[in-house]
C-alpha positions as CSV (number, residue, x, y, z in Angstrom):
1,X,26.1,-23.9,-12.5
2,X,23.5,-22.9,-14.8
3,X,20.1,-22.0,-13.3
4,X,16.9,-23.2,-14.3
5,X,14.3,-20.8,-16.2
6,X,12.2,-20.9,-12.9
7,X,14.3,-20.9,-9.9
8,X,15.5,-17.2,-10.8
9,X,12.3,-15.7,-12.3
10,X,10.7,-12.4,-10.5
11,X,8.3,-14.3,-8.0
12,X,6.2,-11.5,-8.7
13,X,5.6,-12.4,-11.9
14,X,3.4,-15.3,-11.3
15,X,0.3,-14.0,-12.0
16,X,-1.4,-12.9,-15.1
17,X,1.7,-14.9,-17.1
18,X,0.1,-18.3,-15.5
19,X,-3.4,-16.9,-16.1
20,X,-2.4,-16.9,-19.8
21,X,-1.3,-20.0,-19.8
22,X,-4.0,-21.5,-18.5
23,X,-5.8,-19.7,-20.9
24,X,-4.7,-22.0,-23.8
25,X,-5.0,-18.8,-26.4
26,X,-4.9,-20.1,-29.9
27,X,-5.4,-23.6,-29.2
28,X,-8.6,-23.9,-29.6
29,X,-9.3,-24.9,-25.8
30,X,-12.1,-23.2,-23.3
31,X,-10.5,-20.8,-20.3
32,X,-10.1,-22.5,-17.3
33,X,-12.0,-22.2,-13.8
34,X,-9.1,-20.7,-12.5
35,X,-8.2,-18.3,-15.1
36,X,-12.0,-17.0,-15.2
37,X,-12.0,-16.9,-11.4
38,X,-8.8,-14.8,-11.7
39,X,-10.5,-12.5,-14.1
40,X,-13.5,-11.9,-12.0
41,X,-11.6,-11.2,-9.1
42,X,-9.2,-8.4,-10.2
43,X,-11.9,-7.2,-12.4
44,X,-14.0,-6.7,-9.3
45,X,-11.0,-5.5,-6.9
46,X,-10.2,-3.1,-9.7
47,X,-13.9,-1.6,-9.6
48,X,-14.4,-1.4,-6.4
49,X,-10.9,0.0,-5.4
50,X,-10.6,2.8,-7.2
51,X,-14.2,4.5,-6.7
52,X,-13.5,3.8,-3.1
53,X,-10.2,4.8,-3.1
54,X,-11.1,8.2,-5.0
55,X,-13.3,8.6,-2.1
56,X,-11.2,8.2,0.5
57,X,-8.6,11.1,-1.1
58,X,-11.5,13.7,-0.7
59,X,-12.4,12.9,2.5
60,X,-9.0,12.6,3.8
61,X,-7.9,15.9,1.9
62,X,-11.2,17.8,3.5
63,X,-10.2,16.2,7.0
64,X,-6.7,17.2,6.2
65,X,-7.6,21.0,6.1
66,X,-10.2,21.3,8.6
67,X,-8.1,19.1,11.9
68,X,-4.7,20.3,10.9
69,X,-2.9,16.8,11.8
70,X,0.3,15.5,9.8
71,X,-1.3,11.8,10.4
72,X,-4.0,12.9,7.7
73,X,-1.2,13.5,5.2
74,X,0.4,10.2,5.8
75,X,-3.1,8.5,4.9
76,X,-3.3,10.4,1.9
77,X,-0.2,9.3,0.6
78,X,-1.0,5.5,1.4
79,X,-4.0,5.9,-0.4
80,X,-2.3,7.3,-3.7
81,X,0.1,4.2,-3.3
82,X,-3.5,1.8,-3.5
83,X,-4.7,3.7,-6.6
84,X,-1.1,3.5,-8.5
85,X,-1.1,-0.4,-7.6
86,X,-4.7,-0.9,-8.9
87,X,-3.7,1.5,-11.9
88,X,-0.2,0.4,-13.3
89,X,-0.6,-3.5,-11.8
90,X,-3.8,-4.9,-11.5
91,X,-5.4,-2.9,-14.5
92,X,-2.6,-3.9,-17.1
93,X,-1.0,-6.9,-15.8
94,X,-4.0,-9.0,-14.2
95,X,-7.6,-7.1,-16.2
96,X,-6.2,-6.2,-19.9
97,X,-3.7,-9.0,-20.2
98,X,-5.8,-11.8,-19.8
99,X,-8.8,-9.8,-21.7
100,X,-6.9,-9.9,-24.2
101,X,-5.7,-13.3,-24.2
102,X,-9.7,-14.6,-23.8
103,X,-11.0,-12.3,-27.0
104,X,-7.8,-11.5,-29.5
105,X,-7.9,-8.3,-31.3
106,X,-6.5,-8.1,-34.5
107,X,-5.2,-4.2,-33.9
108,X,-3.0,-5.2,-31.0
109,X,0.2,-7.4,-30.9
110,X,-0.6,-11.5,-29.7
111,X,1.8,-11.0,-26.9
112,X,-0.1,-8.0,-24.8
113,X,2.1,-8.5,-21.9
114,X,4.8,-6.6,-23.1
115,X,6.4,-4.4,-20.7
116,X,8.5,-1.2,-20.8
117,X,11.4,-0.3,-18.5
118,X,9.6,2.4,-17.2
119,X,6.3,0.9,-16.6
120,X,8.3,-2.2,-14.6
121,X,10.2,0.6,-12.7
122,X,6.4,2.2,-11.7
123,X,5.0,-1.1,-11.0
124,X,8.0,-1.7,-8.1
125,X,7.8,1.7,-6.8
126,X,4.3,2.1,-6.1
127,X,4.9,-1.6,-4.4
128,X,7.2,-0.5,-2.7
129,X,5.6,2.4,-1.7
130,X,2.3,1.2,-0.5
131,X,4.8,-0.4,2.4
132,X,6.8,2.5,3.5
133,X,4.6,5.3,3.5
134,X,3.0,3.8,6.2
135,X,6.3,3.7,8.1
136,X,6.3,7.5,9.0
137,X,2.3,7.2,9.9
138,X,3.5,4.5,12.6
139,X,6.9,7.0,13.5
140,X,3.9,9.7,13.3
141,X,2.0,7.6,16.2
142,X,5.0,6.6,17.6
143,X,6.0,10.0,19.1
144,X,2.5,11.2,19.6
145,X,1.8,8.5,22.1
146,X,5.0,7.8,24.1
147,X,6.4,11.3,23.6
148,X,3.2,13.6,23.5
149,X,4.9,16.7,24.4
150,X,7.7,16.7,21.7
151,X,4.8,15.9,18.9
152,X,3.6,19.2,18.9
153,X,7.0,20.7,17.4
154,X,8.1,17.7,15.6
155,X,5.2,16.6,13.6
156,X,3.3,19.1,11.6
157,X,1.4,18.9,8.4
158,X,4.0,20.7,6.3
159,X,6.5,18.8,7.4
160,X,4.6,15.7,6.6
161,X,3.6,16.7,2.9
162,X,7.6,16.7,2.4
163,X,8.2,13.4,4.1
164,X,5.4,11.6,1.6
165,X,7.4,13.3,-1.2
166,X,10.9,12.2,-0.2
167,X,9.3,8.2,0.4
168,X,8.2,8.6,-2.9
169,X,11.4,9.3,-4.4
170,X,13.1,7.2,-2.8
171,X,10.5,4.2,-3.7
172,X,11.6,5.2,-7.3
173,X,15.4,5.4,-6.7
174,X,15.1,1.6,-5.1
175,X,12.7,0.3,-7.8
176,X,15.1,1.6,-10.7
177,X,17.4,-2.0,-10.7
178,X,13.9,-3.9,-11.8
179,X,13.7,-2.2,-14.5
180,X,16.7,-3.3,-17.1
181,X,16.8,-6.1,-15.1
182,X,15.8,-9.2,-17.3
183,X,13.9,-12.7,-16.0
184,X,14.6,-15.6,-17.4
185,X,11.4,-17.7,-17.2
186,X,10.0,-18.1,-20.2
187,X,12.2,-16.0,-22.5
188,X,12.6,-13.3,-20.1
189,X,10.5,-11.8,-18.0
190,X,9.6,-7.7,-16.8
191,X,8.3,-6.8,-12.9
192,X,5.3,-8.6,-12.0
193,X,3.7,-10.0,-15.2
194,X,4.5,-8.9,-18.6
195,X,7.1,-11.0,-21.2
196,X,9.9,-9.3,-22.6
197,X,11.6,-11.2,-25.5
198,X,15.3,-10.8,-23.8
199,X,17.4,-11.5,-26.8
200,X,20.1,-12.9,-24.7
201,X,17.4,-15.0,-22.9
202,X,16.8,-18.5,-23.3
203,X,15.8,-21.5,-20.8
204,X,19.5,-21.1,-19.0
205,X,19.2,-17.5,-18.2
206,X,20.5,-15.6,-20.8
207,X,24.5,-15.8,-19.6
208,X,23.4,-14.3,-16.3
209,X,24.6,-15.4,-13.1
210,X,21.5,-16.8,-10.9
211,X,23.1,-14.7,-8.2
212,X,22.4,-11.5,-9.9
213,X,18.6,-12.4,-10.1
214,X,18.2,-13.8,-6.8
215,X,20.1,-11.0,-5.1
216,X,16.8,-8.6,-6.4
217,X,14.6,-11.0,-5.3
218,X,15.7,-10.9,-1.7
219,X,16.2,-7.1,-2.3
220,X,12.5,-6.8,-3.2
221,X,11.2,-8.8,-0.5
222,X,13.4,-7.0,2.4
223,X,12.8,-3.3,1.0
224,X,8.6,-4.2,0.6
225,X,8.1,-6.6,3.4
226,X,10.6,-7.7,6.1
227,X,12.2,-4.2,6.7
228,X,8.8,-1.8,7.0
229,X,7.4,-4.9,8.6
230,X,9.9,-5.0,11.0
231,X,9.5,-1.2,11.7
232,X,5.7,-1.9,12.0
233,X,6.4,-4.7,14.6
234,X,8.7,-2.9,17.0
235,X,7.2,0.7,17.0
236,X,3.2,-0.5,17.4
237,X,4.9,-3.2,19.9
238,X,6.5,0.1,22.1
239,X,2.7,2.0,21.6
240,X,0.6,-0.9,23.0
241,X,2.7,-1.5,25.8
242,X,3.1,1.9,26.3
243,X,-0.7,2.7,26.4
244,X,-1.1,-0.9,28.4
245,X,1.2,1.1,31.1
246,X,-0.4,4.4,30.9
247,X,-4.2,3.5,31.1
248,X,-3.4,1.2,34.1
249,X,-2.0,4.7,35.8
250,X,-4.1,7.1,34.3
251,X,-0.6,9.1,33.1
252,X,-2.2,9.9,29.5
253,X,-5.4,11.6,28.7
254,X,-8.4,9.8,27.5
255,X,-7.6,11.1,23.9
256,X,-4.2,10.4,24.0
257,X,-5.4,6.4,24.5
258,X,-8.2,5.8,22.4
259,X,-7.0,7.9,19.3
260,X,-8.8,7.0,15.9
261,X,-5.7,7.5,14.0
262,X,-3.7,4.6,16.0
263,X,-6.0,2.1,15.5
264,X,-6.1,2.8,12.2
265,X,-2.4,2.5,12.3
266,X,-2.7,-0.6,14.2
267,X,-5.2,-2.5,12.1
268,X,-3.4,-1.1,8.6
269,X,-0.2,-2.7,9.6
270,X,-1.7,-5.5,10.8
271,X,-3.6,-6.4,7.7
272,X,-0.4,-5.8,5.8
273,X,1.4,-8.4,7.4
274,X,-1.0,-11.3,7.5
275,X,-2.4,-10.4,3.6
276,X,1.4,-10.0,2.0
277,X,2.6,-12.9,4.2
278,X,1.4,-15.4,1.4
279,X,3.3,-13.4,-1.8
280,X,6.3,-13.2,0.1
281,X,6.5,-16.6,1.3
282,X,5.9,-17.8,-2.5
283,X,8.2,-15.5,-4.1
284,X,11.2,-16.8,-1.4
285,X,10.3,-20.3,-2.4
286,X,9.6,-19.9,-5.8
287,X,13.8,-18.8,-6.0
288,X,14.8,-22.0,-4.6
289,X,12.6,-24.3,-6.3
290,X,12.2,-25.3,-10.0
291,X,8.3,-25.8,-9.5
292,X,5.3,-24.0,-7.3
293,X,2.1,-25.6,-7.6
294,X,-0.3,-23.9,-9.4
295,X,-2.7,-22.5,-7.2
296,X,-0.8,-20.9,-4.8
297,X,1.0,-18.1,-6.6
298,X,-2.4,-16.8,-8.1
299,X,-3.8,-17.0,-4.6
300,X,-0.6,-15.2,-2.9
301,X,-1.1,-12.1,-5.7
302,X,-5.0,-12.5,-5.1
303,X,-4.7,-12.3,-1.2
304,X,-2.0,-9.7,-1.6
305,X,-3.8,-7.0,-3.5
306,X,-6.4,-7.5,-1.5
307,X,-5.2,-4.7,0.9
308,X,-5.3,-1.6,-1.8
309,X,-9.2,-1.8,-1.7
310,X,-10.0,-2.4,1.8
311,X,-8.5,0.4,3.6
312,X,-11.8,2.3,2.4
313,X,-14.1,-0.1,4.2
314,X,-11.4,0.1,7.8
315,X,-11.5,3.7,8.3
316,X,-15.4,3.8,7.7
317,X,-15.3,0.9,10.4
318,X,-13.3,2.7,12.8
319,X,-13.6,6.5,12.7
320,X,-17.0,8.3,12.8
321,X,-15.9,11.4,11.5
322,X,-14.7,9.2,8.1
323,X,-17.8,8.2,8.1
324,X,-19.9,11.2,8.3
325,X,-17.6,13.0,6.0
326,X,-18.1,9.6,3.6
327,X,-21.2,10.2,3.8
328,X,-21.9,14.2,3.0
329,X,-19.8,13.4,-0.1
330,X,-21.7,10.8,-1.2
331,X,-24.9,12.4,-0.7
332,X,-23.5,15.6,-2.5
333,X,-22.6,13.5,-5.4
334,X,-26.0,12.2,-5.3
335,X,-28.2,15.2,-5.3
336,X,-25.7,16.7,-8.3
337,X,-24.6,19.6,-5.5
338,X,-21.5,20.8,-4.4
339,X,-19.7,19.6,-1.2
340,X,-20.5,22.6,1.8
341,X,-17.3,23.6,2.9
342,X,-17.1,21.2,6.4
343,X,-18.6,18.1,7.8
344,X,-21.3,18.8,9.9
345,X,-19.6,16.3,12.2
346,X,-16.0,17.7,13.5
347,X,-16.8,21.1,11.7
348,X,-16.1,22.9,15.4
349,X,-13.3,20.5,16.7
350,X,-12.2,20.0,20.0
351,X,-8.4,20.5,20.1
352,X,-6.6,17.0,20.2
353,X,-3.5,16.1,22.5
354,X,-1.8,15.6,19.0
355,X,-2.6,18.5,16.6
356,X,0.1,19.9,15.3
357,X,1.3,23.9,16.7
358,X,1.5,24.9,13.3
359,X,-2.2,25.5,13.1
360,X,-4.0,28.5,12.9
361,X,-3.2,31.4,15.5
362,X,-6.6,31.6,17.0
363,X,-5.6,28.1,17.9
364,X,-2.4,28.0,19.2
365,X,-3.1,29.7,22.5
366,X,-5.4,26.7,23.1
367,X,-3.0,24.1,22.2
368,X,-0.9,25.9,24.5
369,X,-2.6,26.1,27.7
370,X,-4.0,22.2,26.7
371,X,0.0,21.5,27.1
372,X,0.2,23.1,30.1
373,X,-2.9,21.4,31.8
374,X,-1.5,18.2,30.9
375,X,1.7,19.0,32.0
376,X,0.6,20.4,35.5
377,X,-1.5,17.1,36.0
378,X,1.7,15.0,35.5
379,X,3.7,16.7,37.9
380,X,0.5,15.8,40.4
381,X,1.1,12.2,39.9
């Protein structure tokens, strides 16, 4: 049975394409509200997101080298996955596209939405990756707070460099079948917004078999939402009962229990569920049915890319070393000086219950005897 030019089009690729649409180019008709609001909105998310986002890879890099924990490294990466979605998604697909479409330039094609195999490939892997880089951060948190002991020869920064590297590969490797993969709305469709003039394409799908189509669909949607989320659900489930437990018999340390870096995990993952909930849910839908209202699809990708700009504005919110290292960058940029070599705040840290062993030497005696103490207090209990 044939399928309908909607029912197997990328969800995804709802955006900018019914931005331009609603645009009305060439027929002589005024953008809509929607369209404009649209415009606005990623303009705005695109401004703000990467100047914060820049930010955040300095102070995270300085905090990186100075505290010698692998949960830094994990943060860093999920940052670089915010900036490549605000670079190769929202910039070209939902800022240039419909730019484009408002003012025509003579120079560049009509159809700007055009997309290349290898940008459709980038666009699914940095999606995919902005998921599943936060995976290890919540293994990473995982082991530090139900198994404090092993963390310190399991988790290392080193170790945590190469595990951001192998996510990232492998968030390529599983984004490579979106990119010769066609759509069929409209003529064909690439990844999340852009046109692609399939010559086999047509209104019935080209000669493809809807279950080619709808088997990436669910394939997208497990690999960069119900899988990691999944993950996210089960491990932070294990660390706040776990720390429930613990506090209530004083078994952990008080650092151990009111670590920074797990609420950050906490509230990241949390905000990642409830912001991609919308997409996801539209995308499923969108397979089954020949029509989404309008509305909602813009809205899902709106509420969606939300969460590669406010990461910034949580770890201000919850760590006051972010903040003061935040803040001695900004006030270097400021006076035109360069940034001193450590934070004023944290720049002679206390050892932490999970900094890694593979640390300076002057340190690891500390870390040691820290181990010990802990371990002796235990056996107390």
């Amino acid at each position: 049975m044939e399928a309908s030019p909607s029912s197997s089009a990328l969800p995804l690729s709802t955006g900018a394409s019914a931005i331009n649409e609603t645009l009305l180019v060439g027929q002589g008709a005024a953008p809509s509200t929607l369209a404009l609001i649209s415009l606005v909105y990623y303009s705005s998310l695109l401004f703000t997101g990467l100047p914060t986002n820049a930010l955040t890879l300095v102070v995270l890099s300085r905090l990186a080298r100075q505290r010698h924990k692998s949960s830094y490294n994990y943060l860093l990466g999920l940052t670089a996955a915010d900036i490549l979605i605000l670079l190769i998604i929202v910039l070209p697909d939902f800022v240039l596209t419909p730019l484009f479409s408002i003012t025509p330039t003579p120079h560049l094609p009509r159809d700007t939405t055009t997309l290349h195999p290898p940008l459709a490939v980038a666009q699914f892997a940095a999606n995919h990756a902005s998921a599943w880089v936060a995976v290890p951060l919540t293994v990473d948190r995982y082991i530090a707070v139900c198994h404090p002991f092993r963390y310190c020869t399991l988790s290392y920064p080193a170790r945590a460099r190469r595990i951001v590297a192998y996510v990232f590969c492998a968030c390529i490797i599983s984004a490579l079948p979106f990119g010769w993969w066609p759509g069929v709305r409209n003529g064909g469709q690439w990844a999340f917004t852009g046109s692609f003039d399939y010559s086999g394409g047509g209104g019935g799908g080209g000669g493809f078999n809807h279950s080619l189509p709808a088997s990436l669909v669910w394939f997208h949607c497990a690999t960069a939402y119900v899988v990691p989320c999944l993950v996210f659900c089960v491990l932070n489930l294990g660390i706040i009962l776990h720390l429930r437990c613990a506090h209530g018999r004083t078994l952990l340390p008080r650092a151990a229990t009111t670590g920074k870096t797990t609420a950050i995990l906490l509230a990241i993952t949390s905000l990642f569920l409830m912001l991609w909930a919308p997409r996801v849910g539209v995308a499923l839908y969108n397979e089954y049915h020949t029509h989404v209202p309008s509305p909602f699809p813009e809205i899902a990708n709106m509420v969606a890319l939300l969460s590669s700009t406010v990461n910034f504005f949580l770890y201000c919110f919850v760590s006051r070393r972010f903040r003061a290292g935040a803040n001695e960058v900004l006030w270097s940029i400021a006076s035109c000086r360069s940034v001193p070599g450590g934070f004023t705040q944290g720049t002679h840290s206390t050892l932490s219950t999970t900094s890694s062993l593979r640390i300076a030497s002057s340190n690891v005696l500390g870390v040691k005897m820290l181990t010990y103490q802990q371990r002796d207090e235990l056996q107390k209990l």
